[in-house]
C-alpha positions as CSV (number, residue, x, y, z in Angstrom):
1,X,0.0,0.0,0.0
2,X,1.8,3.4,-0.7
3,X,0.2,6.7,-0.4
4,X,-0.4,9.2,-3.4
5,X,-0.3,12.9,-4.6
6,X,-3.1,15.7,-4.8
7,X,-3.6,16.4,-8.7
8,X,-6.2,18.3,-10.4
9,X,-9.9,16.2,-11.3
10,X,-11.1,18.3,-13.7
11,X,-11.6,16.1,-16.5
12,X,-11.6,13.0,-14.6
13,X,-14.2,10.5,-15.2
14,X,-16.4,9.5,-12.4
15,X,-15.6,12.2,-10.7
16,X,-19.1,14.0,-9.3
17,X,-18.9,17.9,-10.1
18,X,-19.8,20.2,-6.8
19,X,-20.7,23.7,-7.9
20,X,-20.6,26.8,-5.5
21,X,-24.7,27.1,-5.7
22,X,-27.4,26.0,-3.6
23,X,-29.9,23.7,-5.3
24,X,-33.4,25.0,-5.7
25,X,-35.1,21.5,-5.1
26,X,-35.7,18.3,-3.0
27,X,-32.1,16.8,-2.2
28,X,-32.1,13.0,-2.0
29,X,-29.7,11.1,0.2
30,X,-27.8,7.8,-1.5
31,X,-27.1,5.9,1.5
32,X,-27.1,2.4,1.0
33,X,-24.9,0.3,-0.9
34,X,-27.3,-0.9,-2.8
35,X,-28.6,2.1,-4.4
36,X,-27.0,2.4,-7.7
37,X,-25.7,6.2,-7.4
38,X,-24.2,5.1,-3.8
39,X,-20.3,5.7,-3.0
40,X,-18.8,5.3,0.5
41,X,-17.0,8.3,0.5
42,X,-18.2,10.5,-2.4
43,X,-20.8,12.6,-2.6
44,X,-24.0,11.3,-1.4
45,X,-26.4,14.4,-1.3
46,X,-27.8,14.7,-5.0
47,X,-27.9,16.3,-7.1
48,X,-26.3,18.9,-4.5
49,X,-27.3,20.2,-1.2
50,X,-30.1,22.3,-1.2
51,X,-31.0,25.3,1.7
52,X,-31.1,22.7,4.2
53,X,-28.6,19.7,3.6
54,X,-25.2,19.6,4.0
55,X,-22.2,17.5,4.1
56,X,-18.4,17.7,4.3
57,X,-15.0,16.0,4.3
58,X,-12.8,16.0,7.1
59,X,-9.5,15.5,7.5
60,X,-7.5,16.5,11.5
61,X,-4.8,15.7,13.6
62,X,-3.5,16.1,17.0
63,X,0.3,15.6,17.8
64,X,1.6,13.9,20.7
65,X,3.5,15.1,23.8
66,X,7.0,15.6,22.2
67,X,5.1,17.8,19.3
68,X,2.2,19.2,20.5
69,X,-0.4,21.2,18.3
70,X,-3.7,20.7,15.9
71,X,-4.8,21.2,12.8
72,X,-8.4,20.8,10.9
73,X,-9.2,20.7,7.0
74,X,-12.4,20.9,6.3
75,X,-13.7,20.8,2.9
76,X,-17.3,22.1,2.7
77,X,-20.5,21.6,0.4
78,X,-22.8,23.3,2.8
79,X,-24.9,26.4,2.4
80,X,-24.5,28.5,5.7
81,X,-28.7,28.3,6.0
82,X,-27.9,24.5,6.8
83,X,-24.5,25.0,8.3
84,X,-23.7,28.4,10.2
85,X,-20.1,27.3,10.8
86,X,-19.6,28.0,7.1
87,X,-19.9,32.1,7.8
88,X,-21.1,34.1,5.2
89,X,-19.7,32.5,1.5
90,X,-21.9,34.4,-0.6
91,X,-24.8,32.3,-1.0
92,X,-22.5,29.6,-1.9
93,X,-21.8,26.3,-0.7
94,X,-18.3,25.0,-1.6
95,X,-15.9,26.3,1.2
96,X,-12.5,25.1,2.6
97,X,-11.8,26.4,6.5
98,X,-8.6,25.8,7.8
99,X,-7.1,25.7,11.4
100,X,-4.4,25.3,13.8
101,X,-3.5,25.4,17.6
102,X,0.2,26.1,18.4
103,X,2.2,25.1,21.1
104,X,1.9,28.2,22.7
105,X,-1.8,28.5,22.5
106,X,-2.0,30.6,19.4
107,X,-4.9,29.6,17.3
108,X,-5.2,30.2,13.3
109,X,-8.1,30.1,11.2
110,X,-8.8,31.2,8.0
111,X,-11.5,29.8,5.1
112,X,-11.4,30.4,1.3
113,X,-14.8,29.6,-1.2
114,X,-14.3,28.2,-4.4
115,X,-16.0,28.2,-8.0
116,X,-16.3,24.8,-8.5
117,X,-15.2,21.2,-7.3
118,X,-15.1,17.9,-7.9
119,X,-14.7,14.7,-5.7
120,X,-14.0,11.1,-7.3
121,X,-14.9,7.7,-4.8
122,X,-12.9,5.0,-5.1
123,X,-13.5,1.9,-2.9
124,X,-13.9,3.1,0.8
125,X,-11.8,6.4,-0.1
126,X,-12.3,9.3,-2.1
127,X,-10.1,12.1,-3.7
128,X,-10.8,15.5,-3.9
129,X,-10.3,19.0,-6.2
130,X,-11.3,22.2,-4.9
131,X,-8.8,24.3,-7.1
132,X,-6.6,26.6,-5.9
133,X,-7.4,26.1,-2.5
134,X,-6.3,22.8,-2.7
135,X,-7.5,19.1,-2.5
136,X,-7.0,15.4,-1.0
137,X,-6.6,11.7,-2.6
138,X,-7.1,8.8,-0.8
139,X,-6.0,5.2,-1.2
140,X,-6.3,2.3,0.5
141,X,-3.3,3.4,2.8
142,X,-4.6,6.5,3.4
143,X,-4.7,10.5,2.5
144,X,-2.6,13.7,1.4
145,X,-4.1,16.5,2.3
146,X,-3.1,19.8,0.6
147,X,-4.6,23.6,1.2
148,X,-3.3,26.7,0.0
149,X,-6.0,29.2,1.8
150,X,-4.9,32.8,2.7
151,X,-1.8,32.4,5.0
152,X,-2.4,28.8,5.4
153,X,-0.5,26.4,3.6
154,X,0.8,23.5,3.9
155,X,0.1,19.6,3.9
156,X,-1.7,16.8,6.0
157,X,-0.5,13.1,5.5
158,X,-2.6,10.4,7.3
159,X,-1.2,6.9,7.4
160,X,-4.2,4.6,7.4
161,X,-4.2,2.4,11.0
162,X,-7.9,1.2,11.3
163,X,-10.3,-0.5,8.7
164,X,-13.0,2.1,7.5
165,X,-16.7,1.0,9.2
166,X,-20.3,2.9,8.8
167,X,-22.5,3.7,11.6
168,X,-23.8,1.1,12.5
169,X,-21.1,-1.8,11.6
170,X,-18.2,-2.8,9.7
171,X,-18.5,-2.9,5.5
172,X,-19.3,-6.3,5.6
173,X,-22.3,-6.4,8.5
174,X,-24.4,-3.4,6.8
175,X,-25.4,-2.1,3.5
176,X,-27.1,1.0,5.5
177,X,-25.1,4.2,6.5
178,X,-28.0,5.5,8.5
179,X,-26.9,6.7,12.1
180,X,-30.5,8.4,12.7
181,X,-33.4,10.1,11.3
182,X,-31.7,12.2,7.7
183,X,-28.1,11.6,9.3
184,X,-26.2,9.2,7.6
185,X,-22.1,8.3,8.0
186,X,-19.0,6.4,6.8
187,X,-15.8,6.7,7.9
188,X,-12.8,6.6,5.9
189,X,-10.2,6.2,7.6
190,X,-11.1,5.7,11.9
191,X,-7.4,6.3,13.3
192,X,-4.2,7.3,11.6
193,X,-0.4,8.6,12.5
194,X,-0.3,11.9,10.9
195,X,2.7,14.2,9.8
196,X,1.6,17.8,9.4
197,X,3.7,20.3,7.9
198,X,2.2,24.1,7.3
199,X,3.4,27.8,6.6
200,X,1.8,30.5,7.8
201,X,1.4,34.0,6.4
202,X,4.3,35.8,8.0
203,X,6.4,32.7,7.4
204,X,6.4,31.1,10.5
205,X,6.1,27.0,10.0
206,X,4.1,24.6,11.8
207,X,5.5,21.1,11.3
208,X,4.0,18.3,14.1
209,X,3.2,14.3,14.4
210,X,0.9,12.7,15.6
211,X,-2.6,10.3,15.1
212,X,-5.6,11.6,12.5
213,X,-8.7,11.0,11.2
214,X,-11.0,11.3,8.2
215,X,-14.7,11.6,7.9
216,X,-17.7,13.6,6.4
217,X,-19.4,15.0,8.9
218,X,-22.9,16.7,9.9
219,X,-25.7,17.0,12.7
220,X,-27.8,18.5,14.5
221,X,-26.5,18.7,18.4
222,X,-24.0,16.4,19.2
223,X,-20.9,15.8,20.8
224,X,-18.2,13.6,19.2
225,X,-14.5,13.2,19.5
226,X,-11.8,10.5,18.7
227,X,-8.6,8.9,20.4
228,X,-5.9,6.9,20.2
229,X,-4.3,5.6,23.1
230,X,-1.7,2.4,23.0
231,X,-3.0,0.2,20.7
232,X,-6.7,0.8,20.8
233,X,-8.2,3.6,18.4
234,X,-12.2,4.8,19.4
235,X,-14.6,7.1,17.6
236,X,-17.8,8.5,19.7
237,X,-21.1,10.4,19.2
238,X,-23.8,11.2,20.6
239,X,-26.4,13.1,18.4
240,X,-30.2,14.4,18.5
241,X,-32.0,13.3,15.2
242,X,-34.5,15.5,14.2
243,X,-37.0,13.7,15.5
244,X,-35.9,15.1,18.5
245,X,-34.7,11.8,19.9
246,X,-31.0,10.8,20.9
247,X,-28.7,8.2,18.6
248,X,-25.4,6.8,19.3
249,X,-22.8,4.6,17.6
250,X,-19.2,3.4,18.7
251,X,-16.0,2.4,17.3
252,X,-13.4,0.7,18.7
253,X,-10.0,-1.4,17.1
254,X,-7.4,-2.4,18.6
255,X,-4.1,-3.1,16.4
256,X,-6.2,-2.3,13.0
257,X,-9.0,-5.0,14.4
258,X,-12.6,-3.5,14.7
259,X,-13.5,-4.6,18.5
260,X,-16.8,-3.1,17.8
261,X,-19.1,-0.9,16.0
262,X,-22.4,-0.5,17.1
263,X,-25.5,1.6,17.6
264,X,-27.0,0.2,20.5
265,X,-27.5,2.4,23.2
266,X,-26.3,-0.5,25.8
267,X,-22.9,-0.6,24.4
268,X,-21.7,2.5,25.7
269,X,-21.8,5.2,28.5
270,X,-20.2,8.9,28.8
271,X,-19.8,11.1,31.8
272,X,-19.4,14.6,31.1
273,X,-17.9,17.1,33.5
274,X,-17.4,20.6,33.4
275,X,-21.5,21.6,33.6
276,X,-22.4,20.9,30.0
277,X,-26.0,20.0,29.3
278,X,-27.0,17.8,26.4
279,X,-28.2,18.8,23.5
280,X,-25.2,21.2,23.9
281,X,-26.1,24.8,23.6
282,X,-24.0,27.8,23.1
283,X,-23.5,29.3,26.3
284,X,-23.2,25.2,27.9
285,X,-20.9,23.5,25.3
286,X,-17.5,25.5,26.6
287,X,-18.0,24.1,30.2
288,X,-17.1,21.0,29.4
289,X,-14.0,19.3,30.7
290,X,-13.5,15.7,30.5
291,X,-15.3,12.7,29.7
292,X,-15.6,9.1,30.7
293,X,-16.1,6.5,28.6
294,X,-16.9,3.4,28.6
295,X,-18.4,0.5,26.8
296,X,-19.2,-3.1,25.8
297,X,-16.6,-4.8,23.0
298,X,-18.3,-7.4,20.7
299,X,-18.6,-11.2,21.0
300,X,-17.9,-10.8,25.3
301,X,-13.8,-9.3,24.5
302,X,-14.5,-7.3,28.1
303,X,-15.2,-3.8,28.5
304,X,-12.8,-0.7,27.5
305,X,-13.2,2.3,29.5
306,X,-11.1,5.4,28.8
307,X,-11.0,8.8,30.3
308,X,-10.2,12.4,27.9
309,X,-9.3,15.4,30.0
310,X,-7.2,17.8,30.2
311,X,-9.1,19.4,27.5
312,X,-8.2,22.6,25.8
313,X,-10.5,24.6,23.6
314,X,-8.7,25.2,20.4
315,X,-11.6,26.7,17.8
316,X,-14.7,28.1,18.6
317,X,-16.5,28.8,15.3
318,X,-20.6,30.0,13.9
319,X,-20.6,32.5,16.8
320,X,-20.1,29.5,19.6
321,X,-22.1,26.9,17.3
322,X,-18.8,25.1,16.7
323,X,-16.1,24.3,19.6
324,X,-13.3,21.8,19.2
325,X,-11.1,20.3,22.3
326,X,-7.6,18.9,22.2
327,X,-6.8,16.9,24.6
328,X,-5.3,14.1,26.7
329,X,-6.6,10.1,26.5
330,X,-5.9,7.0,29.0
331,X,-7.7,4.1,28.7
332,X,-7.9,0.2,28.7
333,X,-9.4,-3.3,28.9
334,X,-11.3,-3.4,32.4
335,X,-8.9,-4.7,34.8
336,X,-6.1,-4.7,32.4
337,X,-3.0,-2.3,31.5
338,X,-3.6,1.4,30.7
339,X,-2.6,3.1,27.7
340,X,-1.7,6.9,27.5
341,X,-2.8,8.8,24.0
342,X,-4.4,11.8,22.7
343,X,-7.7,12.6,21.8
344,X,-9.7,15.6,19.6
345,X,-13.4,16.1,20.4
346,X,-16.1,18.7,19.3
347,X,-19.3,19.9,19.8
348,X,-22.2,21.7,18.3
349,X,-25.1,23.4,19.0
350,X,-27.4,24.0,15.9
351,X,-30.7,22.7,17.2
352,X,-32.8,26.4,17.2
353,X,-33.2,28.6,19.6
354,X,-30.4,27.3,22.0
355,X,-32.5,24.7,23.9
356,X,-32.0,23.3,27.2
357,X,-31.7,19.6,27.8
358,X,-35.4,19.7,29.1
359,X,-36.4,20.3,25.8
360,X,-35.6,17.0,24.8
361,X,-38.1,14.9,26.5
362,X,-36.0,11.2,25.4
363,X,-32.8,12.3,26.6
364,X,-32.4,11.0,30.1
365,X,-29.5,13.3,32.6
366,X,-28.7,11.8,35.4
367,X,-26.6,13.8,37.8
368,X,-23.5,11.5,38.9
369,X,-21.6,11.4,42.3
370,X,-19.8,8.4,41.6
371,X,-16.4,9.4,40.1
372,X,-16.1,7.7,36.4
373,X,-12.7,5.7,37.3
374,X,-10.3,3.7,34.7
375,X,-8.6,1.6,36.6
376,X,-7.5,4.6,38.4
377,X,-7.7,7.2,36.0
378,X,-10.1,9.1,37.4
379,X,-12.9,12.1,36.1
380,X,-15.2,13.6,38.6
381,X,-19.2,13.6,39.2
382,X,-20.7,14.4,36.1
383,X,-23.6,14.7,34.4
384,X,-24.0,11.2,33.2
385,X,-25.6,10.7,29.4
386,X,-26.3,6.7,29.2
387,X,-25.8,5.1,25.8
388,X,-23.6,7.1,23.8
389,X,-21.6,5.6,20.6
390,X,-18.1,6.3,19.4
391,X,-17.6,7.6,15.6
392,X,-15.7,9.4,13.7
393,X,-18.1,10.8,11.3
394,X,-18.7,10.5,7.8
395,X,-22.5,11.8,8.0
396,X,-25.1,13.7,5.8
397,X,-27.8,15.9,7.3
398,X,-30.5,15.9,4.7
399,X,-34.0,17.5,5.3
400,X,-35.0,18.4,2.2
């Protein structure tokens, strides 16, 4: 398996042409493999997203102790009337943002829009062309990320270290990327060791390793994050459909072995300190401060319970509808050795009207004075959300 180089699309064949214009019409979802437009990491919304559907490709990293920092690359086709985080693009919908979090605490952002772009699926990966601002490929080993936005630039490598999985299941379990009502998800590429090397505008560089991801993402409020700690890799959500009730799926390998990959509720638990309220609101979001997780592995391989603190805001985007978390991970079988790692998590609050967690009649809080432990890794009382799943995202919000 060897990795690959970012190259112009244009006149590719098979490769799906994004334009920078919201459709006027009903957008259907392709999310099963056995539709016949369906691709597992191309574009799913079509023709293209109208005023109210969305979706996006991901690419991040966090580096480790010996280079610390973040970056996000986020390629966009999302009208801001679905999507605030987008800002103001003109009507539009094709967007790249880009950011970083130094060392020393600096934070960068900076986004550019572009005319036209085009994305070609492969297998369970995808490349991508948005011009000038730059692009991804994909193989089966992984991406190259490149961006050249306004006094960002620079490139992303992720080295492919756990099997790509939907939400609900590995490839071969489910045809069905459905996570819950109009949200759908596949992820690309779960957990990966990263090299990151950027320029900034007055010249300074920004060059870091350390463990990745790739998804396409969307929601309505949730609260996700991945880790990797040792030799297990996790992805976790918890999200409110638009039905107003509460979904979760999990991920968890181990060595590039799915340990599991589920939706049911029973499978996993999260503690979260700090005061936040689910759904996460605005004002609620940017209290949090650590989480405990913990959950059930498939076919009776034990329990893994992990702990994320040490969490330090690094974006906050869409006038607080966005916040992202860098932080630290340990974690392990129950009763077994703990692992040490790092771990990325985000949050956002885009249900209307900034609701309180009453507002959600189906989401049960219960208010925690046992401390979430890890075999001695320990997080505070918390509110306690039961039944929450680990994902890196690859998911559509469609609602025509």
């Amino acid at each position: 398996m060897s990795l690959c180089s970012v190259t112009s699309l244009a006149n590719t064949p098979r490769a799906f042409v994004l334009n920078n214009t919201i459709y006027d019409g009903v957008s259907t979802a392709f999310t099963s493999t056995n539709d016949p437009a369906f691709t597992f990491d191309g574009p799913k919304i079509l023709p293209s997203p109208n005023a109210s559907s969305y979706e996006w490709w991901y690419f991040d990293a966090v580096g480790s102790a010996a280079t610390p920092g973040s970056v996000a690359l986020i390629f966009f086709s999302a009208p801001q009337t679905a999507f605030p985080f987008v800002g103001d693009i003109n009507g539009g919908t094709l967007a790249v943002y880009v950011s970083a979090s130094l060392p020393n605490g600096t934070i960068i952002g900076t986004e550019g829009v572009a005319n036209v772009s085009y994305v070609l699926p492969e297998k369970d990966w995808s490349s991508g062309d948005y011009g000038s601002l730059g692009g991804w490929c994909g193989t089966d080993a992984g991406n190259v990320v490149n961006v050249n936005v306004t006094g960002f630039v620079g490139s992303l490598t992720l080295k492919k270290s756990a099997p790509a999985h939907v939400a609900c299941g590995t490839l071969s379990q489910t045809a069905d990327l459905t996570s819950s009502p109009n949200i759908y998800w596949s992820n690309s590429v779960p957990a990966a060791t990263a090299s990151a090397n950027f320029v900034f505008g007055d010249g300074s560089k920004f060059v870091f390793d350390g463990y990745g991801n790739t998804t396409t993402k969307t929601g309505v409020g949730e609260y996700w994050g991945h880790a990797t700690f040792g030799p297990f890799s996790i992805v976790w959500s918890l999200v409110i459909g638009v039905d107003g009730k509460n979904y979760t799926s999990g991920y968890v390998s181990r060595d590039g072995t799915i340990l599991s990959s589920s939706c049911q509720p029973l499978d996993f638990s999260l503690a979260i300190q700090g005061g936040a309220t689910f759904p996460p609101t605005i004002t609620t979001q940017i209290k949090t401060s650590s989480y405990g997780l913990s959950f059930v592995l498939s076919n009776g391989a034990g329990n893994l319970d992990v702990v994320l603190d040490k969490l330090a805001i690094v974006m906050l985007g869409g006038s607080g509808v966005f916040v992202r978390w860098t932080g630290a991970a340990k974690g392990g079988l129950r009763g077994g050795d703990v692992y040490e790692g790092v771990a990325v998590s985000e949050s956002f609050a885009v249900l209307p009207g900034s609701p309180t967690a009453t507002d959600i009649p189906t989401t049960t809080t219960n208010v925690s004075t046992v401390p979430q432990t890890t075999k001695g890794i320990q997080g505070n009382g918390a509110t306690d959300f039961s039944g929450l799943g680990l994902f890196t995202l690859a998911i559509i919000l469609l609602t025509c």
